[in-house]
Biopython code that builds the backbone (N, CA, C, O; Angstrom):
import numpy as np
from Bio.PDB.StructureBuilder import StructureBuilder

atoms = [
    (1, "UNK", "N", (0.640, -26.315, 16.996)),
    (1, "UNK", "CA", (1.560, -25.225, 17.294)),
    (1, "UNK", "C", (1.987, -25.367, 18.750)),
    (1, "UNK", "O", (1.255, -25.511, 19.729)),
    (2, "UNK", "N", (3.253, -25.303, 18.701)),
    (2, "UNK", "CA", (3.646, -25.063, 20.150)),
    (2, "UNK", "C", (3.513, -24.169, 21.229)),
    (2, "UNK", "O", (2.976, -23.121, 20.872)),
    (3, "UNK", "N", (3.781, -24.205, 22.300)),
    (3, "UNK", "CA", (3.589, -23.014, 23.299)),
    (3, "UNK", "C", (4.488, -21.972, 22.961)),
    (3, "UNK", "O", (3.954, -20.896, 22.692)),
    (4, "UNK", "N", (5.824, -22.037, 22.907)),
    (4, "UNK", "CA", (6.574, -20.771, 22.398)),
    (4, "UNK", "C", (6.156, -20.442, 21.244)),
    (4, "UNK", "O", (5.803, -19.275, 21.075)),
    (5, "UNK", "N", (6.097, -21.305, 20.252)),
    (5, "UNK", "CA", (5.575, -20.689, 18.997)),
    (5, "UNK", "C", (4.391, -19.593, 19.362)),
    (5, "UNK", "O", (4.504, -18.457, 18.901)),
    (6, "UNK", "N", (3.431, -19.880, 20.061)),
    (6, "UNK", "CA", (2.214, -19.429, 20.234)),
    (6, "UNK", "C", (2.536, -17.685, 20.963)),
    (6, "UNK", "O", (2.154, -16.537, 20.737)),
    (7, "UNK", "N", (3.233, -18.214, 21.686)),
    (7, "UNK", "CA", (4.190, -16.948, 22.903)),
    (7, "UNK", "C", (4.331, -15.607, 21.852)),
    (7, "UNK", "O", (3.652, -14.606, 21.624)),
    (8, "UNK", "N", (5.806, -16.263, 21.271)),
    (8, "UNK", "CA", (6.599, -15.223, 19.919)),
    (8, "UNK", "C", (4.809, -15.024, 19.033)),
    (8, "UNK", "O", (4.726, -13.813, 18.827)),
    (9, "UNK", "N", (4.103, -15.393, 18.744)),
    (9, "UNK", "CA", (3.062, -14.819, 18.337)),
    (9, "UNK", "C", (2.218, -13.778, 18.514)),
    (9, "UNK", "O", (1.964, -12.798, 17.815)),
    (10, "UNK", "N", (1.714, -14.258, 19.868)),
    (10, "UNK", "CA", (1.317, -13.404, 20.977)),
    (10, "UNK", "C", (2.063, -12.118, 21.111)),
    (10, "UNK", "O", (1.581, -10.990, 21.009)),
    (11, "UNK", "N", (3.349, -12.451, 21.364)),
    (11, "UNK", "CA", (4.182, -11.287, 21.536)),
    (11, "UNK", "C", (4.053, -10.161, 20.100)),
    (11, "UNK", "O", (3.399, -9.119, 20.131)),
    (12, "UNK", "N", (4.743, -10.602, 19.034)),
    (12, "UNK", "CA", (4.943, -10.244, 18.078)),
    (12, "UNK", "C", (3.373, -9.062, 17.612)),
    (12, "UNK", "O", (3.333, -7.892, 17.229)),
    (13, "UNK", "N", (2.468, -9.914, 17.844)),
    (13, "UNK", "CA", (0.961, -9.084, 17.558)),
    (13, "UNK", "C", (0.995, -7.871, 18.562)),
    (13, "UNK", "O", (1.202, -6.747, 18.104)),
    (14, "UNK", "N", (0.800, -8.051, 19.914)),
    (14, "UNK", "CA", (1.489, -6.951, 20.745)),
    (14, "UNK", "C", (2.394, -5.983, 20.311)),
    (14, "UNK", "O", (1.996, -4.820, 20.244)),
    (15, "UNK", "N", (3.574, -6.264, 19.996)),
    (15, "UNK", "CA", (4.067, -5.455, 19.566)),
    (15, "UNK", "C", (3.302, -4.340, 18.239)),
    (15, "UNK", "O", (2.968, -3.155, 18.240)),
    (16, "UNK", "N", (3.270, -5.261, 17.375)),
    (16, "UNK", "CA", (2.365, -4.383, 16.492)),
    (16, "UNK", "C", (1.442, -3.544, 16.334)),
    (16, "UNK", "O", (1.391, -2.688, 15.451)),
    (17, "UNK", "N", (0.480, -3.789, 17.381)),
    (17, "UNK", "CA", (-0.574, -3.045, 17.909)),
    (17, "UNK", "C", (-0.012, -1.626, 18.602)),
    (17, "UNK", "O", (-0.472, -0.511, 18.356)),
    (18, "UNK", "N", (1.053, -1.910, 19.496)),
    (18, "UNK", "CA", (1.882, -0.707, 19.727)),
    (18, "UNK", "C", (2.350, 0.297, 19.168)),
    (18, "UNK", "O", (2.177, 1.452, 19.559)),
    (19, "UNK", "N", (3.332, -0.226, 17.676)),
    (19, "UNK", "CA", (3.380, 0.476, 16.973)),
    (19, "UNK", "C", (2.392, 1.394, 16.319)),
    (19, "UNK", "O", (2.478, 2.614, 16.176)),
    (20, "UNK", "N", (1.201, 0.371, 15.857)),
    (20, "UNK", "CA", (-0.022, 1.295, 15.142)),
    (20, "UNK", "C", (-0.645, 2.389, 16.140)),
    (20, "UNK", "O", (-1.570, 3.132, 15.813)),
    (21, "UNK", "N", (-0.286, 2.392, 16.862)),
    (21, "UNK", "CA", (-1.174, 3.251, 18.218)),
    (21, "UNK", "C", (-0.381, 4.425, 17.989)),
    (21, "UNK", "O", (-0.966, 5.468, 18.280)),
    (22, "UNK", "N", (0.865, 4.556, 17.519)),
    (22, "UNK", "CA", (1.601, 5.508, 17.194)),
    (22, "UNK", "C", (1.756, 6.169, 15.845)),
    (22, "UNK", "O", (2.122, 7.325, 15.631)),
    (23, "UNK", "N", (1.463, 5.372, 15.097)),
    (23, "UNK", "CA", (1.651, 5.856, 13.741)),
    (23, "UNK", "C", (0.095, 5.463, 12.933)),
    (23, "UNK", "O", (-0.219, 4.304, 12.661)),
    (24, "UNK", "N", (-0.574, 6.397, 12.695)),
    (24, "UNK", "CA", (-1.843, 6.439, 11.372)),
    (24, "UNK", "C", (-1.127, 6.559, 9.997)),
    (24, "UNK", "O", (0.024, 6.983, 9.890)),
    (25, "UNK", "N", (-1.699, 6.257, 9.223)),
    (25, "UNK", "CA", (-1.955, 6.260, 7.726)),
    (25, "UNK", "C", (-1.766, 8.039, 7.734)),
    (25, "UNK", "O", (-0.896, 8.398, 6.940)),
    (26, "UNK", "N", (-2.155, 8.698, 8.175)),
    (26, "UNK", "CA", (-2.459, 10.357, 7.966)),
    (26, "UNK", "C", (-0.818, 10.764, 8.186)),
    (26, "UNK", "O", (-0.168, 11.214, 7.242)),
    (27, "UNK", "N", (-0.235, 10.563, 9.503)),
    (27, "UNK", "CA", (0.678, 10.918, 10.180)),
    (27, "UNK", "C", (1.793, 10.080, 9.013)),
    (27, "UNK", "O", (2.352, 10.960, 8.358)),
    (28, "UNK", "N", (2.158, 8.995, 8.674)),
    (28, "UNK", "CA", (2.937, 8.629, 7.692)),
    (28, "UNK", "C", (2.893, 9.721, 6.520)),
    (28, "UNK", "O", (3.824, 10.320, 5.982)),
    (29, "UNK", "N", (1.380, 9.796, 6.278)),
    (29, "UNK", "CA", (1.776, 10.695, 4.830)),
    (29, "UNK", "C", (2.241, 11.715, 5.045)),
    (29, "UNK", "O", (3.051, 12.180, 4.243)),
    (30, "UNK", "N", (1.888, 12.401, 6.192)),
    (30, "UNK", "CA", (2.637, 13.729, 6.384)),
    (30, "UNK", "C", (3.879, 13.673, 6.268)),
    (30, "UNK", "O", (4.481, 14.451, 5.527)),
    (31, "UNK", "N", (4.669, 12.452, 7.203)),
    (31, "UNK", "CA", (5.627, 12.838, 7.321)),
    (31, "UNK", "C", (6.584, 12.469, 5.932)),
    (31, "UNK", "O", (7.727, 12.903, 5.782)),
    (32, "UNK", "N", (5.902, 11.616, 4.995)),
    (32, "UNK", "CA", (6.347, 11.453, 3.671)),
    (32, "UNK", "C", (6.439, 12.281, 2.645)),
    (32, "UNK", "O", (7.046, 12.229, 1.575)),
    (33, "UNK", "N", (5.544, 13.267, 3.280)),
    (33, "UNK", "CA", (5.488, 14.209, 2.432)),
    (33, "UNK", "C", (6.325, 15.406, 2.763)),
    (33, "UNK", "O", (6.783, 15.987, 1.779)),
    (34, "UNK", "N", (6.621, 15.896, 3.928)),
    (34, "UNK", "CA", (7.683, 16.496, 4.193)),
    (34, "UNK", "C", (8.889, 15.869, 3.878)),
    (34, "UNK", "O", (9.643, 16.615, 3.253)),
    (35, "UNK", "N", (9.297, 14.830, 4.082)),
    (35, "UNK", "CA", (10.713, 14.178, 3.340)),
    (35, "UNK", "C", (11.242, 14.301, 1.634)),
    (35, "UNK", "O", (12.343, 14.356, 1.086)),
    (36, "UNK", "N", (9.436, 14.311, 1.041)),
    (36, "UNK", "CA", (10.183, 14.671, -0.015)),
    (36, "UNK", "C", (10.469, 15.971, -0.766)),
    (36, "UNK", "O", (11.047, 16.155, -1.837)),
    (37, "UNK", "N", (9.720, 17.096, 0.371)),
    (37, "UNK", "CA", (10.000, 18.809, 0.287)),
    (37, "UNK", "C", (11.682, 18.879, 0.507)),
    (37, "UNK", "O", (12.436, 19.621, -0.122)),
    (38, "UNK", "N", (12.085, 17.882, 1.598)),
    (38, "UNK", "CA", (13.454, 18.208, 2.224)),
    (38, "UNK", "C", (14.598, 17.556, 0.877)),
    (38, "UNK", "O", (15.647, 18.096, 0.524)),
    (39, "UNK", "N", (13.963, 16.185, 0.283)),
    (39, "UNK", "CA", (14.964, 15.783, -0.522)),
    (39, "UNK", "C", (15.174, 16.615, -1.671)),
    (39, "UNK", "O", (16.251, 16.691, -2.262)),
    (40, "UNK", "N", (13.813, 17.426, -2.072)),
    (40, "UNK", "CA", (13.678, 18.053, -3.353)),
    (40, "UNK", "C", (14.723, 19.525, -3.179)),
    (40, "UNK", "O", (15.619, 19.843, -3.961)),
    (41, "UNK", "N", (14.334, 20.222, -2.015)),
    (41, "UNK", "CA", (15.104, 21.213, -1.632)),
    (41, "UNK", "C", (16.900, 20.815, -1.348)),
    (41, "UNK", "O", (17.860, 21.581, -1.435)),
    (42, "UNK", "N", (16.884, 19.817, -1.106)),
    (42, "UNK", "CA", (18.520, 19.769, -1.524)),
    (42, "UNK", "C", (18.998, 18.917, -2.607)),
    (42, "UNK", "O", (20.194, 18.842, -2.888)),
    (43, "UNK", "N", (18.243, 18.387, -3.113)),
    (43, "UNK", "CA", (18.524, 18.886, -5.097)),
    (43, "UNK", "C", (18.742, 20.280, -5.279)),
    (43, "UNK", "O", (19.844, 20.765, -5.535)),
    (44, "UNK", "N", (17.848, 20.820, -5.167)),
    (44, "UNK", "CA", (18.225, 21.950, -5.479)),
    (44, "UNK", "C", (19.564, 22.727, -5.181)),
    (44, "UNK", "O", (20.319, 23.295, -5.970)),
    (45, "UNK", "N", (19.676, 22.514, -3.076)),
    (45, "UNK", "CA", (21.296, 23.270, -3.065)),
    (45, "UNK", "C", (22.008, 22.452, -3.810)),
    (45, "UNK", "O", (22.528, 23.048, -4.753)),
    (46, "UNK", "N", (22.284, 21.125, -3.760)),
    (46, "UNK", "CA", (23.279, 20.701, -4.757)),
    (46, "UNK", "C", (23.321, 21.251, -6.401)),
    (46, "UNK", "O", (24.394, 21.509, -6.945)),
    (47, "UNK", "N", (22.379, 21.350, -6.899)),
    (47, "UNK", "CA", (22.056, 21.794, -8.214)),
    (47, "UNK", "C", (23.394, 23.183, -8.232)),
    (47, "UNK", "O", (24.324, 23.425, -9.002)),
    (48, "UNK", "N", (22.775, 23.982, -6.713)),
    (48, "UNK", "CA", (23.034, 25.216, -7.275)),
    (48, "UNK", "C", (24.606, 25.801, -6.817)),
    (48, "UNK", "O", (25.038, 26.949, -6.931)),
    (49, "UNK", "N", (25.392, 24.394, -6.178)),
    (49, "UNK", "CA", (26.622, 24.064, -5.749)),
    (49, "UNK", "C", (27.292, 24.196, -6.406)),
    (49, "UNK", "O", (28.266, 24.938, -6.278)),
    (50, "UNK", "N", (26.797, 22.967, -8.145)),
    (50, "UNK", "CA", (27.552, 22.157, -8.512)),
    (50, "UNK", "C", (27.590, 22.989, -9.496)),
    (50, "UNK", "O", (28.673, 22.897, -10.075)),
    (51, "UNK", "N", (26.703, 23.988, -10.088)),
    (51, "UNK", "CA", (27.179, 25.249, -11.101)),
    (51, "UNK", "C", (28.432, 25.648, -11.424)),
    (51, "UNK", "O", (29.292, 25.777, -10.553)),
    (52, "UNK", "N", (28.611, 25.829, -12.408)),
    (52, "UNK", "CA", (29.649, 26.736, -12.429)),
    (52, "UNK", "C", (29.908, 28.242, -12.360)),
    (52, "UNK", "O", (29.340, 28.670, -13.364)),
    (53, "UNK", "N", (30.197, 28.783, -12.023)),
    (53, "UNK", "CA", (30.427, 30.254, -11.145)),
    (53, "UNK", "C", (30.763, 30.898, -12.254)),
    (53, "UNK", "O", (31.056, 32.092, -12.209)),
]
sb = StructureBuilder()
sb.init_structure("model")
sb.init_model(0)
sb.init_chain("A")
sb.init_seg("    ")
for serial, (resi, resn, name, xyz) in enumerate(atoms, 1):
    if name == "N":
        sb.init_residue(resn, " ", resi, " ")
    sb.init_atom(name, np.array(xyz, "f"), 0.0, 1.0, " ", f" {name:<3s}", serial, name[0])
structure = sb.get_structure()
């Protein structure tokens, strides 16, 4: 392996580690789980849009 290769490696793992420092497994689900309160709730306004009056 080359030295840049090795570099962009180096780097790339860094980076990653960064990210995880920010985001847990817990904190994803939360916030997955609020996304799908928000998508479900506008099904619904659309649902109750698209009625007919």
């Amino acid at each position: 392996m080359n030295g840049q290769a090795f570099a962009a490696l180096q780097g790339a793992t860094s980076a990653l580690k960064n990210v995880h420092k920010e985001l847990d497994v817990e904190n994803v689900q939360d916030i997955m789980d609020e996304l799908a309160e928000q998508h479900e709730l506008s099904n619904e306004i659309a649902n109750a849009i698209s009625s007919p009056v």
